[in-house]
C-alpha positions as CSV (number, residue, x, y, z in Angstrom):
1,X,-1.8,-99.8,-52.3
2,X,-3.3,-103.6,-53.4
3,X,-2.4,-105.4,-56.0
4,X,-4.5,-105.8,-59.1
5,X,-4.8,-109.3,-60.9
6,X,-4.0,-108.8,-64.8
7,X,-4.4,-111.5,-67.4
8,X,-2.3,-111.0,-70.6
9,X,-2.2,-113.4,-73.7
10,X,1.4,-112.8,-75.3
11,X,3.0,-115.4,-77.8
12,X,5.0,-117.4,-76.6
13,X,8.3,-115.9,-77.9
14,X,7.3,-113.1,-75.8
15,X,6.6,-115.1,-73.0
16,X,10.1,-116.6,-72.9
17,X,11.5,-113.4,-73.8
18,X,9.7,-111.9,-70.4
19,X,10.5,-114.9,-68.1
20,X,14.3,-114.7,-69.1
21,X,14.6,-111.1,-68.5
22,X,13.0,-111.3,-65.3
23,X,15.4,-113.8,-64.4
24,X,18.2,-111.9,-65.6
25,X,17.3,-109.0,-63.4
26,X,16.5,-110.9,-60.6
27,X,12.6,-110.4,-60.3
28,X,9.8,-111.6,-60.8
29,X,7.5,-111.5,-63.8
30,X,5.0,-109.7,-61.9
31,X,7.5,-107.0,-61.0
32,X,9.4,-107.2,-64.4
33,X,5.5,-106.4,-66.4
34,X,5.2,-103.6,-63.4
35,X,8.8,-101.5,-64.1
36,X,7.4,-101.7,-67.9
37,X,4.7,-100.1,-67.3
38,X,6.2,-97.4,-64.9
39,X,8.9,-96.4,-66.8
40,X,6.2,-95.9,-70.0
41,X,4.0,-94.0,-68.4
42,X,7.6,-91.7,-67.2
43,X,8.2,-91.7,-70.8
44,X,4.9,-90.7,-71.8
45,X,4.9,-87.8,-68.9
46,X,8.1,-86.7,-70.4
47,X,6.4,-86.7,-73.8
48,X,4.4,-84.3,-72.1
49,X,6.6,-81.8,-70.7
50,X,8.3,-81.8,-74.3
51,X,5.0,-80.9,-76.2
52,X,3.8,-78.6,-73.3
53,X,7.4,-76.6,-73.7
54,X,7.3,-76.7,-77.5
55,X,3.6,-75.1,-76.8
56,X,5.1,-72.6,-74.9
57,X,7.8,-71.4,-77.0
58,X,5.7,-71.0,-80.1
59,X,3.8,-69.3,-78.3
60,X,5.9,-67.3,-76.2
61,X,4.8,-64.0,-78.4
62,X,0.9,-64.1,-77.7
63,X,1.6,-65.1,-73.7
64,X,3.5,-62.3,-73.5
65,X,1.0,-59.8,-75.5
66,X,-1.7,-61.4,-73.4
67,X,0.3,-61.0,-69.7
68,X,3.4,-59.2,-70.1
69,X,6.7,-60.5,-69.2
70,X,6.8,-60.3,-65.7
71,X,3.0,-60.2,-64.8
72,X,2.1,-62.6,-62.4
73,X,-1.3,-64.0,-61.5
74,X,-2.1,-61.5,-58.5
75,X,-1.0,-59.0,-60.9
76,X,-3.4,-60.0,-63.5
77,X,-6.6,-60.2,-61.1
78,X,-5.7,-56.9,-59.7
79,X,-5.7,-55.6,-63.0
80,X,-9.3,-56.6,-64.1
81,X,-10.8,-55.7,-60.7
């Protein structure tokens, strides 16, 4: 996959902040701004699966009105055919 150019405009506390924990770590900024990035979009996606599963189990009573508890999706065609 290439690499995409970014320009960012921090202060430059921040700046020194980044540069030094970069260092710290052994990388470079580049790859230091990258792992931020990764790991919040994983924290976002686990956001996810936390309000997709506190969906579900609110709703747990009208999924199972609707489908049953053990219906599965071939069940469920076969049963409007």
């Amino acid at each position: 996959m290439g690499k995409k150019q970014l320009n960012v405009r921090v202060d430059a506390t921040t700046a020194e902040m980044a540069r030094e924990r970069a260092e710290q770590q052994g990388i470079s900024m580049n790859q230091y701004i990258e792992r931020l990035v990764q790991q919040d979009m994983g924290e976002a996606g686990l956001r996810f699966v936390d309000a997709a599963a506190q969906f579900m189990k609110e709703y747990e009573s009208e999924f199972l009105a609707e489908f049953g508890e053990h219906s599965t999706a071939d069940e469920r065609q076969g049963a409007r055919r």
